[in-house]
VEXDREN-2710 file (C-alpha; in Angstrom, 1 decimal):
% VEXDREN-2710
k/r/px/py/pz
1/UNK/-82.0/147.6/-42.1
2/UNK/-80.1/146.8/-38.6
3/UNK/-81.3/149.3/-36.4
4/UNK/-78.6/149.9/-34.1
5/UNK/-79.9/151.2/-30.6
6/UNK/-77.4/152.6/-27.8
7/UNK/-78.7/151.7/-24.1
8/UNK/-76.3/152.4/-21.5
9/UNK/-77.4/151.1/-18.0
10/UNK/-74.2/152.6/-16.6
11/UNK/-75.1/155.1/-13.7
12/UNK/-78.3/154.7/-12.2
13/UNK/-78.3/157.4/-9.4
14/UNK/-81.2/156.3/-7.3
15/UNK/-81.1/156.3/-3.3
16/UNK/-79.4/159.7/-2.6
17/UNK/-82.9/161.2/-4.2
18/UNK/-86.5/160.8/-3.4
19/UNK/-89.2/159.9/-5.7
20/UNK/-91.7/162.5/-5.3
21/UNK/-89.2/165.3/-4.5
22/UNK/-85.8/164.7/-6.9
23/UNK/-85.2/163.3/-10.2
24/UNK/-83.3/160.0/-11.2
25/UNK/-80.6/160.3/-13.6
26/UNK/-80.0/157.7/-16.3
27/UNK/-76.8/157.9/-18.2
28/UNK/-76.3/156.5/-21.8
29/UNK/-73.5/156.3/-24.6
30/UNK/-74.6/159.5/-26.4
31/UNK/-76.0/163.2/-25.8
32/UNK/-77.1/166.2/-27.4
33/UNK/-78.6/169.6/-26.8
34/UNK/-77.0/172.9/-26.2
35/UNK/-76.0/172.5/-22.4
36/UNK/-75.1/175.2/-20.0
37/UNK/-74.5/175.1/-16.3
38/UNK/-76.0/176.7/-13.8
39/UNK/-74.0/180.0/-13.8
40/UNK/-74.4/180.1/-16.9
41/UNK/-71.7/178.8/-18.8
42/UNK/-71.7/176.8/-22.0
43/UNK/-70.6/173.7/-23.1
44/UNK/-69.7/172.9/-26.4
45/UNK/-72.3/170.3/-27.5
46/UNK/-75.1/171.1/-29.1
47/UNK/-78.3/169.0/-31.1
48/UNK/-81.9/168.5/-31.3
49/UNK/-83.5/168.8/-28.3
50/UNK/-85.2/165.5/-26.5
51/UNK/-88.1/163.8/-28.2
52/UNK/-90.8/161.3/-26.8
53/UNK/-90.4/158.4/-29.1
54/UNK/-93.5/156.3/-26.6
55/UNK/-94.8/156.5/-23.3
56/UNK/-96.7/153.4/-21.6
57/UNK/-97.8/153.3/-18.1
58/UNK/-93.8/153.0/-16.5
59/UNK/-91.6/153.5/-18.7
60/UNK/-90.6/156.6/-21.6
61/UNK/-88.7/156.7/-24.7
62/UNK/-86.6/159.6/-25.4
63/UNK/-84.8/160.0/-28.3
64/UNK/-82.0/162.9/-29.1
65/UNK/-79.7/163.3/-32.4
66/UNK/-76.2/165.4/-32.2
67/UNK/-76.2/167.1/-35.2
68/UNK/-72.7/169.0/-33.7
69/UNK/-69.8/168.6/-31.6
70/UNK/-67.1/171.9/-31.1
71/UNK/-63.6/171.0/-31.2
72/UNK/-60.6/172.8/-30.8
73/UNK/-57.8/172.2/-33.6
74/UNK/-56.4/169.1/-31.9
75/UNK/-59.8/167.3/-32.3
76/UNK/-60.2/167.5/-28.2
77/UNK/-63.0/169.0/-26.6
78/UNK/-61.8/171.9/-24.1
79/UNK/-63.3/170.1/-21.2
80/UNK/-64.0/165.5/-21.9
81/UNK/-67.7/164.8/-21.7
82/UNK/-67.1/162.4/-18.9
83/UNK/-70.7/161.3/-18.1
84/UNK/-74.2/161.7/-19.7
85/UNK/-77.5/161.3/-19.4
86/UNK/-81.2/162.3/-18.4
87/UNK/-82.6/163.8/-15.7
88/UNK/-86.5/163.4/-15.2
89/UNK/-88.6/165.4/-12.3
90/UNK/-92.5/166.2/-11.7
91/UNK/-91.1/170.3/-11.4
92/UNK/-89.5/171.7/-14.3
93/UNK/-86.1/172.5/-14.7
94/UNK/-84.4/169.1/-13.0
95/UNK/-80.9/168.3/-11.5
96/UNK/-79.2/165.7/-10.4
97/UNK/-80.1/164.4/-7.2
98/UNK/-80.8/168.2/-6.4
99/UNK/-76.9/169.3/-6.9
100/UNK/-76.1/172.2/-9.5
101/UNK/-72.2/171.5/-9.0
102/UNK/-69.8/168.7/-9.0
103/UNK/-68.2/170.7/-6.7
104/UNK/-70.9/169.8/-3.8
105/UNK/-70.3/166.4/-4.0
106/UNK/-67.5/163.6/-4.5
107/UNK/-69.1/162.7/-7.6
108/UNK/-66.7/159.5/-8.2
109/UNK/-67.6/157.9/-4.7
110/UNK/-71.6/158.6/-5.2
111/UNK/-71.5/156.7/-8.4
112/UNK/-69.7/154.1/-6.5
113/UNK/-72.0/154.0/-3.6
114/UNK/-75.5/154.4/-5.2
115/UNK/-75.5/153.2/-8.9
116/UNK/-75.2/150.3/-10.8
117/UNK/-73.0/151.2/-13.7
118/UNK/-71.0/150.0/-16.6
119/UNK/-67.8/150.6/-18.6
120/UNK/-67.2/151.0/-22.2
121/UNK/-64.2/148.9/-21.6
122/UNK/-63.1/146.3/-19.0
123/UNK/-61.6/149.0/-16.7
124/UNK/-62.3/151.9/-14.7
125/UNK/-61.3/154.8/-14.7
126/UNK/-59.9/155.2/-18.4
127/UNK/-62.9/152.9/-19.7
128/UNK/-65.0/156.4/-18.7
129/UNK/-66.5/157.5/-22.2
130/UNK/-64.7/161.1/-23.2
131/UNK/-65.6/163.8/-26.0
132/UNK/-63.4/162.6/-28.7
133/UNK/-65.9/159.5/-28.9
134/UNK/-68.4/162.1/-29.9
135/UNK/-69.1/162.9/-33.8
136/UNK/-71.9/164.9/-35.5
137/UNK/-75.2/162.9/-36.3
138/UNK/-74.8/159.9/-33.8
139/UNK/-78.4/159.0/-32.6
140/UNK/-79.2/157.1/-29.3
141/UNK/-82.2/156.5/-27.6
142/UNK/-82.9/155.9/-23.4
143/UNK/-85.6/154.5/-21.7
144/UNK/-86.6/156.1/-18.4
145/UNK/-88.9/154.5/-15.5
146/UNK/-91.8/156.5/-14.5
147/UNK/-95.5/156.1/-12.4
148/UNK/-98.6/156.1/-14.8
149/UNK/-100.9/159.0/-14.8
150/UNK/-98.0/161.6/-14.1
151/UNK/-96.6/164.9/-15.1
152/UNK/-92.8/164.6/-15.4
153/UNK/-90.2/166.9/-17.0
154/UNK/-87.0/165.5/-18.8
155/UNK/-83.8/167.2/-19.7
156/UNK/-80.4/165.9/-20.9
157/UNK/-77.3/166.7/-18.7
158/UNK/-73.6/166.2/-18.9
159/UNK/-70.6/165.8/-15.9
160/UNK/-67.4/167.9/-17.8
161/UNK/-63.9/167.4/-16.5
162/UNK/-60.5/165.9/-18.0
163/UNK/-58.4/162.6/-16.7
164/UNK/-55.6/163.9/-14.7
165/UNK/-52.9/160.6/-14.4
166/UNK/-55.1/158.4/-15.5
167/UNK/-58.5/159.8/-12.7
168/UNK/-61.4/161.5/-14.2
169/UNK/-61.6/165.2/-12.4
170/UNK/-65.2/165.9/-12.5
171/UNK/-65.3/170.0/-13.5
172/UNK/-69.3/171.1/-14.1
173/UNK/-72.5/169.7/-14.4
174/UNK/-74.5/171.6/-17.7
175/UNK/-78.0/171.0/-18.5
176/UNK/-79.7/170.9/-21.8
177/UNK/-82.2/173.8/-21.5
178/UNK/-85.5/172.4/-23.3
179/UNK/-87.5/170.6/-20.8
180/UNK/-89.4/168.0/-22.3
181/UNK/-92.8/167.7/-20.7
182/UNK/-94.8/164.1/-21.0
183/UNK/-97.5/162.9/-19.4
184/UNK/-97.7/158.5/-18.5
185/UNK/-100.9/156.9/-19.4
186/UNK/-102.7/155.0/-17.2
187/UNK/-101.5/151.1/-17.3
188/UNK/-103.6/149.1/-19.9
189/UNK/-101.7/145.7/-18.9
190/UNK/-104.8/143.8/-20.4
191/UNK/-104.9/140.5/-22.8
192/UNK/-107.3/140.4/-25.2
193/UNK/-108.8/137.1/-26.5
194/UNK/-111.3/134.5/-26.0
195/UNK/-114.0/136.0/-28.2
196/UNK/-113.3/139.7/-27.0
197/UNK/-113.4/142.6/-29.4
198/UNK/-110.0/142.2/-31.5
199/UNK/-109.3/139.0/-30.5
200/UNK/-105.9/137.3/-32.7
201/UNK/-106.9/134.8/-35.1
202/UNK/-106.7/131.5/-34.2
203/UNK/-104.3/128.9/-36.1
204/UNK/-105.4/127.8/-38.9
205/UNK/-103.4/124.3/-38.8
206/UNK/-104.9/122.8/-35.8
207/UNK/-103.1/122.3/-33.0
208/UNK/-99.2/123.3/-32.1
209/UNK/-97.0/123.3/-29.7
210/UNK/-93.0/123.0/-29.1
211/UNK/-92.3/125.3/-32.1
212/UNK/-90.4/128.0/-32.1
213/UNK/-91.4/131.8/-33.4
214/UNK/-90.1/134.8/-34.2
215/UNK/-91.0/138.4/-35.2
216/UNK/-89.9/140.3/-38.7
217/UNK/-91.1/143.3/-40.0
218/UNK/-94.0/143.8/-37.9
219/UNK/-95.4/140.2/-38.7
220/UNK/-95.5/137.1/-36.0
221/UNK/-93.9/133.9/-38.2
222/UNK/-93.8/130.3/-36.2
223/UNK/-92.2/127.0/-37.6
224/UNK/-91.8/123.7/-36.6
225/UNK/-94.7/122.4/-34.1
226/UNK/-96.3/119.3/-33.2
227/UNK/-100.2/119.0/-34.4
228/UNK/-102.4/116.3/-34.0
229/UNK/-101.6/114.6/-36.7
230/UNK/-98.4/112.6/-37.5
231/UNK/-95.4/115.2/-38.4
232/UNK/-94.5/115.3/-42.1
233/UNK/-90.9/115.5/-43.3
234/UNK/-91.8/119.4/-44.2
235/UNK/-90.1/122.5/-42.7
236/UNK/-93.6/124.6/-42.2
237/UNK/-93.8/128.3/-41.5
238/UNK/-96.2/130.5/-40.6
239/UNK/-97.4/134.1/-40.7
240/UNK/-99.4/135.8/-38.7
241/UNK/-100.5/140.1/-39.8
242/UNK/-101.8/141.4/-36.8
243/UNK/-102.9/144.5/-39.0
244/UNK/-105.5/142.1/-40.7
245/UNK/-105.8/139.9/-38.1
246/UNK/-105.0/136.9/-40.2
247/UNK/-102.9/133.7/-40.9
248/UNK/-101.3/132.5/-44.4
249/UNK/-98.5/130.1/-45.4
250/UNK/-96.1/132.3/-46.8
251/UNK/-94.0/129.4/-47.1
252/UNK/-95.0/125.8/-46.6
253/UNK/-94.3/122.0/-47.5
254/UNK/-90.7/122.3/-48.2
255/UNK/-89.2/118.8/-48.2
256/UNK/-85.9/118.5/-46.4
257/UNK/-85.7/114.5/-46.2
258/UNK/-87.4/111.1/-45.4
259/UNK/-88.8/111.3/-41.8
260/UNK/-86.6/114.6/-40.9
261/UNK/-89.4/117.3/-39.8
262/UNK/-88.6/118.5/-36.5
263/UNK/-89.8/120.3/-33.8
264/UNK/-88.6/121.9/-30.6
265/UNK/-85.8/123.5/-32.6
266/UNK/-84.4/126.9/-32.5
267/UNK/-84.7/129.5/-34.9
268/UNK/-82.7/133.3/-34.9
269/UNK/-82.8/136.4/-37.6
270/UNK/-79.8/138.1/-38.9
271/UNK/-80.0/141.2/-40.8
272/UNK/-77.7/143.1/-43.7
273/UNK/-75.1/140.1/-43.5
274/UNK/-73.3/139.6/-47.1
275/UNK/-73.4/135.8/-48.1
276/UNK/-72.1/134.0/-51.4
277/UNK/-73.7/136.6/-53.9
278/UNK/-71.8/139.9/-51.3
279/UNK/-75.4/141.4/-51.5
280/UNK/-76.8/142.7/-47.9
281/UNK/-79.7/140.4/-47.4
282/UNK/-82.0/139.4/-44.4
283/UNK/-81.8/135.4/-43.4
284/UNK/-83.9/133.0/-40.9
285/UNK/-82.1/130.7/-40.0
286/UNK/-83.5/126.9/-38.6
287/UNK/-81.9/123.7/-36.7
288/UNK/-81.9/121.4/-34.4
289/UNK/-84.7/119.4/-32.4
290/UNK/-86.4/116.3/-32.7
291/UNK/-87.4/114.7/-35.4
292/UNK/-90.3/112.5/-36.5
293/UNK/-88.5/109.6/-36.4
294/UNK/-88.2/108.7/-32.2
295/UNK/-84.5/107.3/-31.8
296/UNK/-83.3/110.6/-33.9
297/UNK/-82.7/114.0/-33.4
298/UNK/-81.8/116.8/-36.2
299/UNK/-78.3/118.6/-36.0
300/UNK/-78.8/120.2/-39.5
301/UNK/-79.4/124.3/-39.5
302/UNK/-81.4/125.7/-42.5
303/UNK/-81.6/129.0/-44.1
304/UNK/-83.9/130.8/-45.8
305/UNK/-83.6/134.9/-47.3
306/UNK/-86.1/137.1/-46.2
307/UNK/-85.7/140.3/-47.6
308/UNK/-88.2/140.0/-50.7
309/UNK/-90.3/137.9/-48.8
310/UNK/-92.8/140.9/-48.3
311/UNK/-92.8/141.8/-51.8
312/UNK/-93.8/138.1/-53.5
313/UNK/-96.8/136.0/-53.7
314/UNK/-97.5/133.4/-51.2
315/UNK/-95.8/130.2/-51.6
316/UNK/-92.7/132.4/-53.9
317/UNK/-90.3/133.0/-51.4
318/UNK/-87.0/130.8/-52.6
319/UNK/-85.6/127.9/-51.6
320/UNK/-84.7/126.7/-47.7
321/UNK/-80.8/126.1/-48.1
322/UNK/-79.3/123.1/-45.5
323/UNK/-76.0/125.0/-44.4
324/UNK/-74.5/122.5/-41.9
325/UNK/-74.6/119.8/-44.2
326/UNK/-73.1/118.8/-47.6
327/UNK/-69.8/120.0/-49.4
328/UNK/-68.2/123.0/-47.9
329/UNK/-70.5/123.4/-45.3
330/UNK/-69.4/123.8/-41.5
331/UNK/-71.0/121.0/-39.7
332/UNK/-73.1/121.7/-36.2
333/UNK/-70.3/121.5/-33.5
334/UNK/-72.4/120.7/-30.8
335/UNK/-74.6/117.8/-30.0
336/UNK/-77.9/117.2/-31.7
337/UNK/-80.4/118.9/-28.5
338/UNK/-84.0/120.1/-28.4
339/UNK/-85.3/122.4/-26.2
340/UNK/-82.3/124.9/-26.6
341/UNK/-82.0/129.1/-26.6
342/UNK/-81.1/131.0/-29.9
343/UNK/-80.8/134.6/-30.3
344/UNK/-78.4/137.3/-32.4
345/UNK/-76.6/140.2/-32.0
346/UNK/-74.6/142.6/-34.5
347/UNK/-74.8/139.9/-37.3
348/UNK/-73.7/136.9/-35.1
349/UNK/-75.9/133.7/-34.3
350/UNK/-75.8/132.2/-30.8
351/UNK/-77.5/128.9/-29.9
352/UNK/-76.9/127.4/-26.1
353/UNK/-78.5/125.0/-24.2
354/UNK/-80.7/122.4/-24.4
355/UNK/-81.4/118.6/-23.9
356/UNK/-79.0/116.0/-25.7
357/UNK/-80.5/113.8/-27.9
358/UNK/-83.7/111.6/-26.4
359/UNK/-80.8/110.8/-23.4
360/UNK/-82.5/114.0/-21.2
361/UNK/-79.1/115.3/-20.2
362/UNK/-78.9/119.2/-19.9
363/UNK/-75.7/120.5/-21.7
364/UNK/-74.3/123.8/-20.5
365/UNK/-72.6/124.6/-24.0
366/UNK/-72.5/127.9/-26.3
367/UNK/-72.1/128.1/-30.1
368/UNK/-71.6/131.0/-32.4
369/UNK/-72.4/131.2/-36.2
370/UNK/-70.4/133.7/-38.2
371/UNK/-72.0/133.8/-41.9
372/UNK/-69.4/135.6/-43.1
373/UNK/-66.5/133.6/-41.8
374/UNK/-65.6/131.5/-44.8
375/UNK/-63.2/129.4/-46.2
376/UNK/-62.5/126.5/-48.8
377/UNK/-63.9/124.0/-46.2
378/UNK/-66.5/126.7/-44.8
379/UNK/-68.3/128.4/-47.6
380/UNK/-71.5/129.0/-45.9
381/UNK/-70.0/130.5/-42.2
382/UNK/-68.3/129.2/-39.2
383/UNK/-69.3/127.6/-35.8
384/UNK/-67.4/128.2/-32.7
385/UNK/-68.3/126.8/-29.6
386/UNK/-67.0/129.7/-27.6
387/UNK/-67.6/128.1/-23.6
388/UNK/-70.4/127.6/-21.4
389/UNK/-73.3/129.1/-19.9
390/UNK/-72.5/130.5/-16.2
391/UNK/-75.8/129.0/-14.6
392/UNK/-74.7/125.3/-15.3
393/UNK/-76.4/122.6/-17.0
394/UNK/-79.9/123.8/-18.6
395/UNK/-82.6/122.9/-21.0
396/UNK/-86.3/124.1/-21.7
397/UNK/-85.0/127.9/-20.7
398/UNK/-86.5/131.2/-22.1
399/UNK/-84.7/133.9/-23.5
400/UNK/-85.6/137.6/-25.0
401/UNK/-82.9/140.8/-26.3
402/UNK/-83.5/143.9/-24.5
403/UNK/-81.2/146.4/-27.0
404/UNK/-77.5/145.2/-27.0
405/UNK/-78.2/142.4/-23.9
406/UNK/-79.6/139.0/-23.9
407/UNK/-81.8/137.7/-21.1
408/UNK/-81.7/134.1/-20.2
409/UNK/-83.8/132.5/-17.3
410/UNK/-85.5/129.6/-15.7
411/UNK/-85.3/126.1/-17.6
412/UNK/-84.1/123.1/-15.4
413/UNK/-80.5/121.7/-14.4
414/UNK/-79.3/117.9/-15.0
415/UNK/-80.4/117.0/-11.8
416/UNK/-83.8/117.8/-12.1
417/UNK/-84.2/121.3/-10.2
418/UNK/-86.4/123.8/-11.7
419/UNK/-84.4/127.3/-11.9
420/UNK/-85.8/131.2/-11.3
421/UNK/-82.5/132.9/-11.8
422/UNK/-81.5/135.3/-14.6
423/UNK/-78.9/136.3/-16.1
424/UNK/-77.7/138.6/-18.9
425/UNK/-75.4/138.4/-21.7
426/UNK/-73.5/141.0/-23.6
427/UNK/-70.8/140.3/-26.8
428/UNK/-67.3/141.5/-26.3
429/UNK/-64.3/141.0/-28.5
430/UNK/-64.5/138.1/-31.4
431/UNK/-68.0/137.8/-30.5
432/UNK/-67.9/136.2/-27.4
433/UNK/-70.2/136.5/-24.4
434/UNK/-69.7/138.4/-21.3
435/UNK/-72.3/137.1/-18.5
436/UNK/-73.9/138.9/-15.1
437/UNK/-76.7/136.9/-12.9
438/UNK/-79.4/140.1/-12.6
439/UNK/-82.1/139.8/-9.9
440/UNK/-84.2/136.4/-10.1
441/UNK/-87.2/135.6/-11.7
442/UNK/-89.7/136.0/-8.8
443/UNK/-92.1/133.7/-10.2
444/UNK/-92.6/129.9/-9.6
445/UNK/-89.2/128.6/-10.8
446/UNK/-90.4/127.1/-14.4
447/UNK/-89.6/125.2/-17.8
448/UNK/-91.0/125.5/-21.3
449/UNK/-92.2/129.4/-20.4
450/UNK/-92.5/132.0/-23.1
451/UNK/-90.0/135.2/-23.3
452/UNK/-90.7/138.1/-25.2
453/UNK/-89.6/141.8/-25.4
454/UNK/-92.0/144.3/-25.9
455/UNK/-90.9/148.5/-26.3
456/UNK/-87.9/148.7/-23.5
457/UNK/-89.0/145.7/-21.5
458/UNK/-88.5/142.1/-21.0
459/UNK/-92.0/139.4/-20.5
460/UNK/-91.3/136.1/-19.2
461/UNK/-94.5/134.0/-18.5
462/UNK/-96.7/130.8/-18.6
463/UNK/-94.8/127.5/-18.7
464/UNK/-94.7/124.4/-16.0
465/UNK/-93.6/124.0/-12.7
466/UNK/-92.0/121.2/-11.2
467/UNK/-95.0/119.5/-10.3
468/UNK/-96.1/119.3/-14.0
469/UNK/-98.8/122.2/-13.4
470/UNK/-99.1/124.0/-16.4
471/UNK/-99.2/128.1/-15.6
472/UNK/-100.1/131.4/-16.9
473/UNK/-99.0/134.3/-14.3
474/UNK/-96.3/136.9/-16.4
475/UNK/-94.0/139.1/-15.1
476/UNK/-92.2/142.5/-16.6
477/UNK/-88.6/143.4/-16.2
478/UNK/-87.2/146.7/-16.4
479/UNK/-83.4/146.5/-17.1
480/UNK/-83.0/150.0/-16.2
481/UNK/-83.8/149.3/-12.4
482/UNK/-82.8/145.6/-12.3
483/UNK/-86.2/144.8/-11.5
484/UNK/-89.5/142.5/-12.0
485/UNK/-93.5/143.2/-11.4
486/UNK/-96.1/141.1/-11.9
487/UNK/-98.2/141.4/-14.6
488/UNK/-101.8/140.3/-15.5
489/UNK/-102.1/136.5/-15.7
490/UNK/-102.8/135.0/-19.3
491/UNK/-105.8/135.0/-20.7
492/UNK/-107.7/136.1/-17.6
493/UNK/-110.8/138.3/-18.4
494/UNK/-112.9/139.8/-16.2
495/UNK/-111.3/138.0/-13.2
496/UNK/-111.9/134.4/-15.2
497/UNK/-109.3/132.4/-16.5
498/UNK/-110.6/132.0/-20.3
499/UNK/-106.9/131.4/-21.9
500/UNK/-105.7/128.0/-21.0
501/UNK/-102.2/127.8/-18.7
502/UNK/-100.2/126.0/-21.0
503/UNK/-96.2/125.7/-21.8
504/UNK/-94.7/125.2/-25.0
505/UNK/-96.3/127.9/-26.1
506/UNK/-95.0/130.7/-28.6
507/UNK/-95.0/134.4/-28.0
508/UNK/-93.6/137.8/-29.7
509/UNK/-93.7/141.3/-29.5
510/UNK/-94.4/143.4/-31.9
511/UNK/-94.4/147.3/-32.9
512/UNK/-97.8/148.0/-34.5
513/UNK/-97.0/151.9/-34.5
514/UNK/-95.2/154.1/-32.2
515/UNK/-97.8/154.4/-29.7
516/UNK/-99.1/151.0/-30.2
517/UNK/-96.9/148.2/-29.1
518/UNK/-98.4/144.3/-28.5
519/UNK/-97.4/141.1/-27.9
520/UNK/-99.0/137.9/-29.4
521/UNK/-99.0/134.6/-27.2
522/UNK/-100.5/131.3/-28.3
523/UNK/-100.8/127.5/-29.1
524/UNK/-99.3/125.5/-26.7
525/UNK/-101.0/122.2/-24.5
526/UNK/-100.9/121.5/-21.2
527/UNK/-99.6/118.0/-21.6
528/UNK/-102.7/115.6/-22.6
529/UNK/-104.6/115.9/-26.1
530/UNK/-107.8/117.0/-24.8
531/UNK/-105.5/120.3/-23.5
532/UNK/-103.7/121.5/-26.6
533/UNK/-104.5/124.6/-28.2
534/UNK/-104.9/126.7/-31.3
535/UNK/-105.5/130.3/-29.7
536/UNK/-103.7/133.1/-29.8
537/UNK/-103.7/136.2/-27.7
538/UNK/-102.5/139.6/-27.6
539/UNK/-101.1/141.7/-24.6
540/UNK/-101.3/145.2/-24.8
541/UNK/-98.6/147.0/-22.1
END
């Protein structure tokens, strides 16, 4: 069930070509096709040719699968695949940058000059990705940048050379000869609700905000929230079906002690990870926050599986397990905080950041959560605090994953100052985090905002400034270009602002179908009772 997708935002060759004349090239960890240079000679790669997986308004999904790689006896291609990626123009048949030859340029120093790229490994040049890393059947996916209501043609290319004393010598440039033609769409960029036509449901349980949320198998769950009424000593989740445009409790009222609900927590998915019983099972796991009782805070982490989850009646779903607390369990390393981040990759849970415990000091700090890392003393995973977050002190940030990278932004420092930067993580050996500050948030700098990921692209919105107004502009990045654009505001219709701003809100994206991708944005206050709310809205791209 881990879906395992290969973005590679290595080479972006962008100011030696023009927009309207020359196509960009995006490079990526795998290709395919059957390429051939422009004398006509043939490489030894062939595969399925390019597919549109989704267009939107600025941005395509193309999709290829190597079904074979030639080798000669000693495993080695003739010539290393040194670089690889797409090419996308409005005239058929595109090259790089216009050049049909390595031989026309010095390839090494253009890449240098004009791109942002990346390494497989730490260093350059050996870190270069070669053929032998190549194998039949490998499937990758890239996401390419485009204007709405265009005609553009795609092709996969490759750069073929060897390493001579440790350099790359760049030899030909071969092109995969099956254009793929697509055709953007007009930007939609709309939200619907407020009594439109399809508008979300709105939450059956009164009033929330400060929970947390998250999306599974096309469904919206959230957890944890403050209502209007007293908080219970419950852990309380929520599902929202966006195909029948309707709530349930899938799972509700389980007790996990005397005055212990909590909200503000943290919450992160991890899929096809073997616990006690070695069976491959999906898990939610729950923690931290504040609790009902006011001089108290909740350093405990829950678990609950969710693989049958789809497949039993309401209210049957198993048992919440406390992991953090009891007889061979690893406790929490960190301090009890609300208002932290939480996020996985490859089977590994990662909670940072936050506000100590009623004392409103930001803490810097990173955790990891191995489930399988047990021991006598450990049977339900390991904790590791594995060092701190780059940007400093921060609580009440926003966070969404964009393929193999984590996005963190905005929040507020210990001395009060309200951040816009951004910065992106990546896991390299034991699971630690690798971190790079991208370009800024160019909204109001912000706390409590909603993040979400929808297709190829990363949504940060809504939330409050540092004058305690409560917002609702939202902005799109585009990892492939390093790069924001505002988006339309929240719950605006028509020009009128029907959707509330708010902060401590909740908001997902989710895939409906492969041409149909939404996210779904709701609950939330504004800080008094008289502005807290129930709605939900949905943003279509």
């Amino acid at each position: 069930m881990k879906k395992i997708t290969y973005f590679l935002l290595a080479f972006l060759l962008i100011s030696s070509c023009k927009y309207d004349e020359n196509p960009y090239a995006f490079t990526r960890e795998f290709d395919g096709g059957t390429f051939i240079t422009p004398d006509g000679k043939v490489k030894y790669i062939s595969g399925t040719p390019d597919s549109l997986i989704i267009v939107t308004d600025n941005y395509a999904v193309i999709q290829e699968n190597i079904t074979y790689v030639k080798k000669y006896d000693n495993g080695m291609l003739k010539d290393s695949i040194l670089i690889y990626g797409h090419v996308y123009s409005k005239n058929p048949n595109p090259v790089v940058c216009g050049y049909d030859s390595v031989s026309k340029i010095n390839l090494l120093e253009r890449l240098k000059q004009n791109s942002s790229y990346h390494f497989k490994g730490t260093e350059a040049p050996e870190s270069f990705l070669t053929g032998e890393d190549l194998f039949a059947g490998k499937e990758f996916q890239s996401s390419l940048g485009l204007h709405y209501e265009e005609t553009y043609y795609v092709r996969s290319f490759v750069v073929t050379g060897r390493f001579v004393g440790g350099l790359p010598v760049y030899k030909d440039i071969a092109y995969n000869q099956k254009d793929l033609e697509i055709n953007t769409k007009s930007p939609v960029d709309l939200w619907v609700g407020g009594g439109m036509t399809d508008t979300p449901a709105a939450f059956d349980d009164n009033y929330y905000w400060g929970a947390t949320s998250f999306s599974y198998n096309g469904y919206m769950f959230i957890l944890q929230g403050h209502d209007e009424a007293p908080m219970s000593n419950q852990i309380e989740l929520y599902r929202y079906d966006p195909v029948s445009n309707s709530w349930d409790n899938p799972y509700k009222n389980f007790t996990v002690g005397e005055q212990v609900n909590f909200t503000n927590a943290v919450c992160f998915v991890l899929e096809d990870i073997k616990l006690e019983n070695n069976q491959e099972s999906d898990y939610l796991f729950l923690g931290l926050g504040i609790t009902n009782d006011g001089d108290a805070g909740n350093v405990n982490f829950y678990r609950l599986e969710l693989t049958d989850v789809l497949h039993k009646p309401l209210g049957e779903w198993g048992t919440w397990e406390n992991i953090t607390e009891g007889t061979s369990r690893a406790d929490f390393p960190g301090t009890i905080t609300e208002n932290s981040i939480a996020f996985s990759l490859n089977g590994i849970g990662y909670v940072a950041l936050g506000t100590t415990d009623y004392s409103n000091e930001p803490v810097e700090y990173v955790y990891k959560y191995d489930p399988t890392e047990k021991s006598l003393y450990h049977e339900r995973g390991t904790w590791t605090k594995i060092g701190n977050f780059p940007g400093g002190k921060r609580t009440e940030a926003v966070c969404f994953t964009l393929g193999s990278n984590v996005y963190v932004a905005c929040g507020r420092d210990e001395a009060g100052v309200y951040k816009n930067d951004l910065w992106m993580c990546r896991q390299t050996t034991g699971d630690y985090l690798s971190w790079t500050q991208r370009t800024p948030f160019p909204g109001e700098a912000r706390v409590e905002a909603v993040g979400f990921a929808l297709g190829e692209m990363g949504y940060v919105g809504l939330g409050k400034n540092s004058s305690g107004e409560a917002l609702s502009d939202f902005y799109r990045y585009n990892p492939f270009t390093n790069q924001w654009e505002q988006r339309a505001d929240f719950g605006k219709i028509d020009g009128v602002q029907v959707g509330k701003p708010r902060y401590e809100a909740v908001g997902v994206g989710i895939k409906i179908s492969d041409n149909d991708y939404r996210a779904y944005v709701g609950s939330g206050w504004a800080g008094v009772p008289e502005l807290d709310f129930n709605d939900f809205w949905h943003y279509r791209p």
